[in-house]
C-alpha positions as CSV (number, residue, x, y, z in Angstrom):
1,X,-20.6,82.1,79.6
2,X,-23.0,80.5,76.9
3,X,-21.5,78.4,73.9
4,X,-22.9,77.4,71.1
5,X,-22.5,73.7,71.0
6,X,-20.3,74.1,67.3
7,X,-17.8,76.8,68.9
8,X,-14.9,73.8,70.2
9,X,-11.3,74.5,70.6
10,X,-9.5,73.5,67.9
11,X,-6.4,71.1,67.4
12,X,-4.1,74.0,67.3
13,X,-5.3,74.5,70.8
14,X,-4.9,70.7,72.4
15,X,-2.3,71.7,74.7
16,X,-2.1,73.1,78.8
17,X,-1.9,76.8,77.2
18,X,-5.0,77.8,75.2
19,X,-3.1,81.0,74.5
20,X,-0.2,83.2,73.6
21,X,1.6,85.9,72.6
22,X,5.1,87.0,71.5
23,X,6.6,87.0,75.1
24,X,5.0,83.0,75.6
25,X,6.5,82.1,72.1
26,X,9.9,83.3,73.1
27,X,9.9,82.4,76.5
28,X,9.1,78.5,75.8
29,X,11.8,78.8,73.2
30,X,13.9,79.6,75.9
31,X,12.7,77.4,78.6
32,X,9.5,75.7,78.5
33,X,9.4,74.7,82.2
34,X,10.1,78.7,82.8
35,X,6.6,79.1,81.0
36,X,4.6,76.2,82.6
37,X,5.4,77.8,86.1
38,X,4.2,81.4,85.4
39,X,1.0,79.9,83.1
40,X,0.1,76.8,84.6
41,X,1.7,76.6,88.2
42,X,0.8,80.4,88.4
43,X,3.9,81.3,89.9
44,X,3.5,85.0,90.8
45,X,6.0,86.8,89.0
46,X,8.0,89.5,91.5
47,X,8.1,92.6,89.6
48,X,11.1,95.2,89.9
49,X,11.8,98.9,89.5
50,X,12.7,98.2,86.2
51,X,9.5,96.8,85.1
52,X,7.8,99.4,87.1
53,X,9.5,102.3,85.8
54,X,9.0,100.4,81.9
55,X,5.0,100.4,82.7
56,X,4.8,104.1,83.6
57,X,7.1,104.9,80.9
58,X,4.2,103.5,78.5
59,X,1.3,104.9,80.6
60,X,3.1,108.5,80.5
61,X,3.4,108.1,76.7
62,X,0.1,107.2,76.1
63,X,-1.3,109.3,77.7
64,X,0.5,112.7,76.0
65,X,-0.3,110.9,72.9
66,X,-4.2,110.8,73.5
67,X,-4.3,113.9,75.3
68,X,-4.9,113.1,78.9
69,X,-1.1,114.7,79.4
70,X,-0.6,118.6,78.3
71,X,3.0,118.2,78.3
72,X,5.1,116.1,77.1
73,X,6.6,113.7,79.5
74,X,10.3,112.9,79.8
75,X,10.0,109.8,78.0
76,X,9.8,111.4,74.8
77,X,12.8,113.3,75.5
78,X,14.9,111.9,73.0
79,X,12.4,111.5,70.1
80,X,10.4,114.8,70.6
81,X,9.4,115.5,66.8
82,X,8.2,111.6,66.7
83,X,6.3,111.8,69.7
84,X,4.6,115.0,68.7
85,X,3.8,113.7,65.0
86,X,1.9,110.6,67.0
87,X,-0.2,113.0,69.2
88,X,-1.1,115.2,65.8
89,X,-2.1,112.1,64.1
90,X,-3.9,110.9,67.4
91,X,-6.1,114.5,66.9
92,X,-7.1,113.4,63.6
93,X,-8.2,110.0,64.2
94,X,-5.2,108.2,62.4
95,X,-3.0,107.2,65.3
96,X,-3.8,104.7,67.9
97,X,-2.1,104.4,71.1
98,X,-1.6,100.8,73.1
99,X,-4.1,98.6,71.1
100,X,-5.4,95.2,72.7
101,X,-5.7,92.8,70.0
102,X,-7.1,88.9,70.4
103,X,-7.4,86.6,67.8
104,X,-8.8,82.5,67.7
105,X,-7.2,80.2,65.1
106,X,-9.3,81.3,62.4
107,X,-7.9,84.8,62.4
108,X,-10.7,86.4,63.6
109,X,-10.9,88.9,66.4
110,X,-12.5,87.9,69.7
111,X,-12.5,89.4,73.2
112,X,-9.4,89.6,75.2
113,X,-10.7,86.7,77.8
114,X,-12.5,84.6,74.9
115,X,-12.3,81.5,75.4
116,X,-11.0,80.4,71.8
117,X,-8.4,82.9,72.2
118,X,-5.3,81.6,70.7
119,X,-3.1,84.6,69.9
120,X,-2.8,88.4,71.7
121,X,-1.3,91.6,70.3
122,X,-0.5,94.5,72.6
123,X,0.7,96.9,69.6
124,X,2.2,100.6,70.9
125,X,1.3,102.8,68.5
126,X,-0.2,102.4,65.2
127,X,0.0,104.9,62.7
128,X,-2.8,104.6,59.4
129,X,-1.4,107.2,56.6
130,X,-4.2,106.1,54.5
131,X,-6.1,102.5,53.8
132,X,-3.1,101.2,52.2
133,X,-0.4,102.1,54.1
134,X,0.6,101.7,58.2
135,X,3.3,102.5,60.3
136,X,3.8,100.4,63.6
137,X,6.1,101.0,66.6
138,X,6.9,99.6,70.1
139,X,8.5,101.1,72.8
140,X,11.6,100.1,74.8
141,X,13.2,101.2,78.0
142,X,15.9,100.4,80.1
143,X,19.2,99.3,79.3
144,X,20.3,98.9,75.8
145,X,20.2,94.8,75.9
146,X,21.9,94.4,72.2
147,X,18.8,92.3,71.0
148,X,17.9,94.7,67.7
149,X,17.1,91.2,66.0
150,X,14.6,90.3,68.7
151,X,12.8,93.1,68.4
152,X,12.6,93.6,64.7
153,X,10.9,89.7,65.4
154,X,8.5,91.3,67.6
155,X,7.5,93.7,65.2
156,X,7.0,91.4,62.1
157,X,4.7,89.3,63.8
158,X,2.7,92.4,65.0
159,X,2.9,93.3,61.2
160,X,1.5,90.3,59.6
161,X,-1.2,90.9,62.3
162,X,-2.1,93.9,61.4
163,X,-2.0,93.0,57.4
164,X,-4.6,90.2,59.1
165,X,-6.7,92.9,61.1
166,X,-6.6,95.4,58.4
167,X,-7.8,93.6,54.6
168,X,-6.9,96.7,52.9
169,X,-3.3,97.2,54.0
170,X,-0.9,96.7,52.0
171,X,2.0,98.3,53.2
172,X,3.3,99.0,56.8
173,X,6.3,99.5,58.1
174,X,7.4,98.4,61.4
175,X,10.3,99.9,64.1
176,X,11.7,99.4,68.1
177,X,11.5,103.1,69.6
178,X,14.5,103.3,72.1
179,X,13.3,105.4,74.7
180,X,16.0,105.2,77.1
181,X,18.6,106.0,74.3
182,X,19.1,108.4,71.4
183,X,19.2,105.9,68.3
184,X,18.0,106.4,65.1
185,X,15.3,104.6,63.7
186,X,15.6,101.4,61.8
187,X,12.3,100.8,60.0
188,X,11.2,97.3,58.4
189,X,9.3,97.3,54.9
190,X,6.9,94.6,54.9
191,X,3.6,94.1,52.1
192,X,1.0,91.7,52.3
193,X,2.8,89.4,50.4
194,X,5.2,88.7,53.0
195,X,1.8,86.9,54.8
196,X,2.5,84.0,52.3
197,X,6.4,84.5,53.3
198,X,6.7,84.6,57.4
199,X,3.2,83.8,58.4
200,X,3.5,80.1,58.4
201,X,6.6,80.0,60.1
202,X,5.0,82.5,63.2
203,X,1.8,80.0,63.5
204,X,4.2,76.4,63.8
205,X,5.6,78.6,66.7
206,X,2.5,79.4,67.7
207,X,1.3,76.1,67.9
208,X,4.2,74.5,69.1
209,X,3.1,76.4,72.9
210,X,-0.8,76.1,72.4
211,X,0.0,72.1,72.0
212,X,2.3,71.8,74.3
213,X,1.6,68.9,76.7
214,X,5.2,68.9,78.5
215,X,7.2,71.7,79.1
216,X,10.8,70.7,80.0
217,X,13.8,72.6,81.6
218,X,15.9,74.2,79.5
219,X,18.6,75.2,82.2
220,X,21.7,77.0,81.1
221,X,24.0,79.9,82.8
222,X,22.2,82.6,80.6
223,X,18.5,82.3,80.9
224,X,18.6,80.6,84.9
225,X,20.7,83.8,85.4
226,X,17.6,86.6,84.7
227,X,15.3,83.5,85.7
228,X,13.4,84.8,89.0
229,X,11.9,80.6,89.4
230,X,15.6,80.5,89.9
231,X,16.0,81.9,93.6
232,X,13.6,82.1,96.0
233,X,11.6,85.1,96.0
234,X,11.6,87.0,99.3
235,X,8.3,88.6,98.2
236,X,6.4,85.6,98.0
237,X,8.2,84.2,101.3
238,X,9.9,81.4,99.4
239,X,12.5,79.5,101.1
240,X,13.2,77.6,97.7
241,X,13.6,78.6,94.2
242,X,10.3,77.6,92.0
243,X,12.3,76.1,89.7
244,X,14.4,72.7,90.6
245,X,16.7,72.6,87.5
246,X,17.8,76.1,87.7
247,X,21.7,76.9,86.8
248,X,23.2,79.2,90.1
């Protein structure tokens, strides 16, 4: 692909990993040698029913809420009103279902593959009550994994994103849809004056990963426990885990 000779990466993209996203922030947190093997090493990851059944989940509500479904698929079960509302609004052009977003260090959009990629937003739904105001969610299924905190984290980086995508906005709130369970909704407030707040914090995370240069084991009984570098991977034909440092 053609660049102009100006367009370089910038300092906040000096590292192995050009780009991120919430699930590379938290997972270098966690164990940066558990990131350098899936991004660097491309270690295939070995996906599980779980994960299958989470993906389908997500296609199946997408698609009721765009249409492609007539009926509502078991996955709404528990929040039939909610799912509903999202398909009206979808009919009158104000919701959006599983939206893409890519932005490079200057906050601007770009393509999904761009090169000067730094940052990518997979956002569920996205609800616009009118130019001022938003609400956001994000689906979850499986087991109820007592991480509320995690996801409301998920959420207000995908908010301040939105505030970023969306110059007008300024107010959205923000909340975790349960799938698998019957819980009520906890919404977050956020306005665009919490970009001044939490932003800068988000990008020093950010940048920590996208200037990474090493990326060293963090082994403990938690994480190596749910680690799949941890065990060798029948799938792949692995006589030995990935990962050397892992916790058994």
């Amino acid at each position: 692909m053609f660049r102009n000779p100006s367009e370089t990466i910038p300092d906040e993209q000096s590292g192995l990993i050009k780009a991120t996203s919430y699930s590379g922030v938290k997972q270098f947190e966690k164990c940066p040698h558990a990131l350098y093997l899936n991004k660097i090493e491309r270690v295939p990851m070995v996906g599980s029913p779980a994960m299958d059944r989470g993906s389908q989940l997500h296609l199946e509500l997408e698609e009721y809420i765009d249409g492609t479904l007539d009926a509502p698929t078991a996955a709404a079960k528990h929040y039939p009103d909610l799912i509903d509302s999202f398909r009206k609004e979808y009919e009158v052009g104000k919701c959006t279902p599983e939206e893409k977003w890519a932005f490079n260090t200057h906050f601007e959009e770009v393509d999904w593959m761009a090169f000067n990629c730094w940052i990518r937003i997979i956002l569920d739904v996205r609800v616009m009550h009118d130019k001022h105001s938003a609400s956001i969610y994000d689906f979850k299924s499986g087991k109820w994994d007592g991480d509320p905190a995690g996801h409301r984290s998920q959420l207000m980086l995908y908010a301040l994103f939105t505030f970023l995508k969306y110059p007008e906005l300024e107010h959205i709130r923000a909340a975790p849809i349960y799938i698998d369970h019957k819980k009520d909704l906890h919404y977050a407030e956020y306005t665009r004056a919490d970009l001044e707040t939490f932003l800068p914090n988000w990008l020093k995370r950010i940048k920590t990963v996208t200037m990474a240069t090493e990326f060293p084991p963090k082994p403990s009984q938690w994480s190596c426990k749910w680690c799949q570098h941890c065990r060798p991977q029948e799938e792949l034909k692995q006589e030995h885990p990935s990962c050397l440092y892992g916790i058994t």
